[in-house]
C-alpha positions in Angstrom: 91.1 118.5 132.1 90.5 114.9 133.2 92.5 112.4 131.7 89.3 111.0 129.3 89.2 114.5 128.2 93.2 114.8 127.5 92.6 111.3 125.5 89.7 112.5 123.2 91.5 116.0 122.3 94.5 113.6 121.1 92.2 111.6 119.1 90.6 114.7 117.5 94.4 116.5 116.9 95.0 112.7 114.8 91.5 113.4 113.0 92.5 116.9 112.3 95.9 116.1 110.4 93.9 113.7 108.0 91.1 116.3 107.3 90.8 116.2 103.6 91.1 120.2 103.1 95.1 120.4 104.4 96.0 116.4 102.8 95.0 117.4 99.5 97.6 120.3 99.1 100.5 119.8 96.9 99.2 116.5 95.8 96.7 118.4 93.3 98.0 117.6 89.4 97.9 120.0 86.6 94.9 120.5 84.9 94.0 118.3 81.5 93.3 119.8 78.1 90.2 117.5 78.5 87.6 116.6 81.2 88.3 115.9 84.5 86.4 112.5 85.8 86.6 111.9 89.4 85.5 108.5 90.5 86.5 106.5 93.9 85.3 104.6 97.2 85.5 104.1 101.1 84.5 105.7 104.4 85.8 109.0 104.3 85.1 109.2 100.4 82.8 112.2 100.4 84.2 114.5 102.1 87.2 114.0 100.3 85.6 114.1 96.9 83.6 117.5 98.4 87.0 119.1 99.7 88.7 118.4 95.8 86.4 120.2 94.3 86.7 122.8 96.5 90.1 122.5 95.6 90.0 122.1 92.3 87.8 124.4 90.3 84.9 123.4 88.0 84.8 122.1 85.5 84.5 118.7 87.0 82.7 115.3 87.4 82.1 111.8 88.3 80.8 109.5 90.8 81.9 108.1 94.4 80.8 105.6 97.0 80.4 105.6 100.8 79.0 104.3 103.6 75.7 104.8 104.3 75.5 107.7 106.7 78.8 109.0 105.2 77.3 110.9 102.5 78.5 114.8 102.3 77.2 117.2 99.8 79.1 117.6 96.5 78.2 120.4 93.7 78.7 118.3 90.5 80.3 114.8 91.6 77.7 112.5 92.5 78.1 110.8 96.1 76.3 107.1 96.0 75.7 104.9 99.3 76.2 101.8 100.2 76.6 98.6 102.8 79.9 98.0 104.8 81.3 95.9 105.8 79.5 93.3 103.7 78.7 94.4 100.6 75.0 95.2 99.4 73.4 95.6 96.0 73.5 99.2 95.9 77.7 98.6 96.1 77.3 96.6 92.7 75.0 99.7 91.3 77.6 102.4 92.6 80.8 100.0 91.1 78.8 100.0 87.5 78.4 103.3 88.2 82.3 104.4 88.7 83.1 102.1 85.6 80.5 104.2 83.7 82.4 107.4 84.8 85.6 106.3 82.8 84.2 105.1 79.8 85.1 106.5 76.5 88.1 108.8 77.7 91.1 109.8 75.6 94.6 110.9 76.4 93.6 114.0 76.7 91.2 113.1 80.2 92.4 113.0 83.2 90.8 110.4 85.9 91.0 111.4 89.8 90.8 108.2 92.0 89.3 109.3 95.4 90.3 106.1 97.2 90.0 105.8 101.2 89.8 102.7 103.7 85.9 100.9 103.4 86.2 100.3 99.7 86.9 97.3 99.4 83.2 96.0 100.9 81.9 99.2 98.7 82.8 97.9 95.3 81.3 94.5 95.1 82.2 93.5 91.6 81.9 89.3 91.5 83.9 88.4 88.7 84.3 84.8 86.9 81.1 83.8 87.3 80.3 84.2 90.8 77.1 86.1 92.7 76.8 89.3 94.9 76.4 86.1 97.4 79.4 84.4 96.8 81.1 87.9 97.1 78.8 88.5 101.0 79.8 85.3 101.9 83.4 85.8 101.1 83.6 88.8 102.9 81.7 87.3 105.9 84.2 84.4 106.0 87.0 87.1 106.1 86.2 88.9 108.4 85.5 86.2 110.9 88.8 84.9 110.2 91.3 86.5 112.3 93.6 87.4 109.1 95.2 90.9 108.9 94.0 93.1 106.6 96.7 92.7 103.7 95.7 88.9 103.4 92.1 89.6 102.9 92.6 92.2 100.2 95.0 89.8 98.7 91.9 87.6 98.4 89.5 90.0 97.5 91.1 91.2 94.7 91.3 87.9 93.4 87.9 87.1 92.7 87.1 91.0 92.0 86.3 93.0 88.5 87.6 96.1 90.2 90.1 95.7 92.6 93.6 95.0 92.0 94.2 98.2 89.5 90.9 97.3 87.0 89.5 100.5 87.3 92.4 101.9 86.3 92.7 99.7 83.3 89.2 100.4 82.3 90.5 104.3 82.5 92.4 103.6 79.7 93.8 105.9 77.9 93.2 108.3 80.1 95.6 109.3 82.8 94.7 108.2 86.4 96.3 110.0 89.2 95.2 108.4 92.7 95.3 110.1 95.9 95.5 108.1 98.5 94.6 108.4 102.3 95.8 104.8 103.9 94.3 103.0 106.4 96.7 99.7 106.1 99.9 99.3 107.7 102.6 100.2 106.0 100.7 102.7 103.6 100.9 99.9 101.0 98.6 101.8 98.1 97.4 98.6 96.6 96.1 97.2 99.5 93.9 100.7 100.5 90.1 99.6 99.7 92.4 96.7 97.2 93.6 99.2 95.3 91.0 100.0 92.1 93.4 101.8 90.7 97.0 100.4 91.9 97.5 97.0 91.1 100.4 95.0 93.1 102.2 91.8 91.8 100.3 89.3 94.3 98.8 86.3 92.4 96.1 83.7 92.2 98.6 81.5 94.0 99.3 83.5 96.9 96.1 84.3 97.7 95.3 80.1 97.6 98.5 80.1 100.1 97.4 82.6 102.2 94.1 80.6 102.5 95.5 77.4 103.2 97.9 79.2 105.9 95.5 81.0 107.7 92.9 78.3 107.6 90.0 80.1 105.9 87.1 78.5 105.1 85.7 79.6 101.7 82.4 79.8 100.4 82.8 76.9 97.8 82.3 78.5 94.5 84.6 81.4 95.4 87.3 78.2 96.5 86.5 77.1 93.1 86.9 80.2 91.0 90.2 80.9 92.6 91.6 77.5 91.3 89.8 77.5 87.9 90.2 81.3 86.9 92.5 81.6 84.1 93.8 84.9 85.2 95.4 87.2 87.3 95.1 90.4 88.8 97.0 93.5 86.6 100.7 94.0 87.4 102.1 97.5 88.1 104.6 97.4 84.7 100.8 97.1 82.7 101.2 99.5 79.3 97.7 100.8 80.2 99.1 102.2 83.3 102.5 103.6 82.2 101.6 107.4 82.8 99.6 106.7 86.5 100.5 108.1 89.2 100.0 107.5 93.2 99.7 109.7 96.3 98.9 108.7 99.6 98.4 112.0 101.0 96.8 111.2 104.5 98.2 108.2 106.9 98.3 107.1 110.3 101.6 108.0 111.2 100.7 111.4 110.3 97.9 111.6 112.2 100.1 109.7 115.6 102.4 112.4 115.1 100.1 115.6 115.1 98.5 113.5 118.7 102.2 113.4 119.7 102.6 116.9 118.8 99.4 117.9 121.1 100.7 115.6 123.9 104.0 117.2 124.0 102.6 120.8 124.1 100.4 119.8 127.3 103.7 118.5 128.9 103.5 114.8 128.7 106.1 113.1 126.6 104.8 111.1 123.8 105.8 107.9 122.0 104.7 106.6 119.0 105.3 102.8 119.0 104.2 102.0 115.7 101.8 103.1 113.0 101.8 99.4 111.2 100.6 97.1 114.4 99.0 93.9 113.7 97.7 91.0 115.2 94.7 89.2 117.3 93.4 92.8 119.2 93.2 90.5 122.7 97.1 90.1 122.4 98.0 93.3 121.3 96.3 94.4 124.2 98.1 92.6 126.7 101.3 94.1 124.9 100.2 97.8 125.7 99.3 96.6 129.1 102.6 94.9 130.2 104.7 98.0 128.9 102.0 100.5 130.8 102.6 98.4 134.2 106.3 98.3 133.7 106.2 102.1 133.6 104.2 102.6 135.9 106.1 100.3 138.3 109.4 101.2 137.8 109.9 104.2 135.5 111.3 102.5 132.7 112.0 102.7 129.7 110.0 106.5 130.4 109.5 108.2 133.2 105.8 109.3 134.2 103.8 111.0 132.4 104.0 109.7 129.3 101.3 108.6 126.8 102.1 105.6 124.3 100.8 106.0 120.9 100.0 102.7 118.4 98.5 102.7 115.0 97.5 99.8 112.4 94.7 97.1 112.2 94.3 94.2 114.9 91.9 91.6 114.1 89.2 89.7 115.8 88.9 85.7 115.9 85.2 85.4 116.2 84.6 83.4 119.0 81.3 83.9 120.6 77.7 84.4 118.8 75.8 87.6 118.7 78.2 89.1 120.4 78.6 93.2 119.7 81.7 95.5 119.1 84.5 96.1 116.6 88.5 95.4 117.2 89.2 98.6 119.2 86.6 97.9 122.0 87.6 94.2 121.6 91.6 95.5 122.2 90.0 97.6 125.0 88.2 95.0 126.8 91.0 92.8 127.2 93.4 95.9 128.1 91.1 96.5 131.4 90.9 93.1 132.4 94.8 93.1 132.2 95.3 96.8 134.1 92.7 95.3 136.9 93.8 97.2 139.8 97.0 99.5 138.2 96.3 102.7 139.5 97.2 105.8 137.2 96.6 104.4 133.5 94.1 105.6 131.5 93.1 104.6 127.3 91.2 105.2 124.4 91.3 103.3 121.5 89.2 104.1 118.6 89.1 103.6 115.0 89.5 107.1 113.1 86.3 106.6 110.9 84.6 107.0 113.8 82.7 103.9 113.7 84.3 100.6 115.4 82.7 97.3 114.5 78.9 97.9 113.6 78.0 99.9 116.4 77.8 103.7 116.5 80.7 104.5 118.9 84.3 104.7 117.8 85.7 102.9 120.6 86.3 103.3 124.1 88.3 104.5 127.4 89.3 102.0 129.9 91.8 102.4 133.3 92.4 100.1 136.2 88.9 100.1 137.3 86.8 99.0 134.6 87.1 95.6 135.1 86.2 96.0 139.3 83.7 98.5 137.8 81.9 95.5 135.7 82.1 92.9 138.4 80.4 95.4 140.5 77.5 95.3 138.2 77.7 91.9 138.1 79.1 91.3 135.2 82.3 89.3 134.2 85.0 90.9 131.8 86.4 87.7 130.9 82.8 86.4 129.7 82.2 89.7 127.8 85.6 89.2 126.1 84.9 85.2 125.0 82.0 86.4 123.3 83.4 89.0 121.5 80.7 91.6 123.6 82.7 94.8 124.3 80.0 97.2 123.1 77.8 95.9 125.9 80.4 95.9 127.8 81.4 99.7 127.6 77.7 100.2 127.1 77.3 99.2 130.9 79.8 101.1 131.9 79.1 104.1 130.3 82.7 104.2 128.8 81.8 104.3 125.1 83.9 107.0 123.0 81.2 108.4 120.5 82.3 110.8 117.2 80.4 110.3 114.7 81.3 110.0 111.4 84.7 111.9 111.2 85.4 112.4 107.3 88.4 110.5 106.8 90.0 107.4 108.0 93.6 106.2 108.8 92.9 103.1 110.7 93.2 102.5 113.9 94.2 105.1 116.9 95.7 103.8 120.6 96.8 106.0 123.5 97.5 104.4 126.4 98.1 107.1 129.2 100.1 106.6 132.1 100.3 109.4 135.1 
């Protein structure tokens, strides 16, 4: 087995622990003496909603919204499609569609909220007088800006109809039990796809804070909505949402620990660093890298072999122009350039949705050769990474990691082996 191999049999062991047929048992809740609506949002979405019915029984209903390409097929819940990671105008059909779901319920109903990482760009809902535009532009500005993943959602749920736990409000009175598969460090529930259907205690004002702290520039009217609107988002101690109850029932430190758990059967110690890393993907990189050399070098902290495990969300500071590639080949990139020459180090990262920026590839492997490799070609690494162009960098190479879709996602997965 090469060491590529060893990496990509890791990744899948991560993907197996978050398959949606072994995270939904025990988390199922009894049945209602009414109907049973389900209704939620994000990458991994279908196959989950496919799996609980599966699980569940009939009878059974409601709608959910994916990615396009992400569909799966569903006997009575309807599966919608829709742009990410800027939202489209089928998003704002699909959100009318889950608010139509959970209209007119009584006690007696129960609501399943199907909620995994992607729904946040999936449920455009422009509230306060703003425009599917505003709501693109917003996101666009976002996602350019460098800030980690909690900040954005803070934002988002701001200026939303949706987010924030107003889905669950609109569920009212019915119950609403959400199950949860997290893709944010930390597992926070409220900040998974902004949380629909968990509400947090952020504000109006700390969104505004955030902005002013990580120096985003905001489409004007949504700047202006967030100082004019006269409300906030729902708190968690809302009446309406005094018999709701949350799961998260898939996670990335789950899936690190079934990788770890393959590792340490194939006889190479594993450690799991952290499942909640943030930070500008370039740095984080150069992290991974200085602790790989350091054991490589001199056998400390760990002695050889030994494979280094790291979960979370790293962000990406636009810098360049048309450049291609998400955060993980963008973490990758600068990880060769830093291993130029270290000989026995090998590394996937990947994000576990299968899809890493807006390119079909997950991620990537990388060792002390691909940046010599590049310059061979005559390329330069350090060029590729100013212009935020690691898919054509990989693409060069021929050191893409491809999945496909994989049916769930728990963020982002990092393996940095060392022989």
């Amino acid at each position: 087995m090469t060491d590529q191999d060893f990496l990509s049999q890791m990744f899948h062991a991560a993907i197996a622990a978050a398959d949606p047929k072994i995270a939904l048992k025990g988390h199922l809740p009894p049945k209602p003496k009414g109907r049973t609506i389900v209704v939620g949002a994000g990458k991994g979405v279908a196959q989950l909603a496919a799996a609980f019915e599966d699980a569940w029984g009939d009878p059974v209903e409601g709608v959910v919204v994916t990615r396009y390409g992400y569909g799966a097929q569903c006997r009575h819940i309807r599966v919608l499609e829709a742009a990410h990671p800027v939202p489209d105008a089928a998003g704002m059909i699909a959100t009318q569609a889950l608010f139509d779901a959970v209209v007119g319920l009584t006690p007696d109903d129960l609501v399943i909220a199907l909620i995994t990482g992607g729904g946040s760009a999936l449920l455009p809902c422009p509230a306060h007088g703003l425009t599917l535009e505003d709501e693109q532009a917003l996101n666009t500005a976002l996602l350019a800006s460098g800030a980690p993943i909690g900040v954005m959602n803070m934002i988002r749920k701001q200026i939303s109809g949706i987010k924030g736990g107003r889905l669950a409000i609109a569920a009212h009175p019915a119950r609403v039990v959400s199950l949860i598969v997290s893709d944010v460090p930390g597992d926070a529930s409220a900040q998974v796809a902004s949380g629909p259907t968990v509400p947090d205690r952020t504000t109006r004002a700390d969104a505004c804070a955030a902005i002013k702290n990580y120096n985003i520039a905001l489409p004007p009217a949504v700047a202006h909505s967030l100082a004019t609107s006269p409300e906030d988002c729902p708190t968690p101690d809302d009446p309406k949402l005094k018999r709701n109850i949350v799961h998260v029932i898939a996670s990335a430190q789950k899936s690190l620990e079934a990788a770890a758990a393959f590792a340490e059967k194939n006889g190479v110690r594993a450690i799991i660093l952290s499942d909640a890393i943030e930070g500008e993907a370039r740095e984080i990189a150069k992290m991974h890298a200085a602790m790989a050399c350091a054991i490589r070098m001199t056998e400390h902290p760990f002695v050889p072999p030994v494979v280094l495990l790291s979960g979370g969300e790293t962000t990406v500071t636009l810098r360049g122009s048309g450049g291609k590639g998400g955060r993980n080949s963008e973490f990758q990139l600068s990880l060769g350039i830093a291993l130029d020459g270290v000989k026995g180090v090998t590394a996937l990262a990947a994000d576990t949705d299968g899809i890493d920026g807006s390119e079909t590839n997950a991620g990537a492997f990388v060792d002390g050769t691909t940046a010599a490799r590049l310059r061979a070609k005559g390329a330069d690494p350090l060029s590729y990474l100013s212009q935020n162009d690691s898919w054509t960098a990989f693409s060069t190479l021929g050191d893409l990691f491809e999945t496909g879709p994989t049916g769930t996602n728990v963020n982002d997965f990092r393996a940095v082996l060392i022989r």
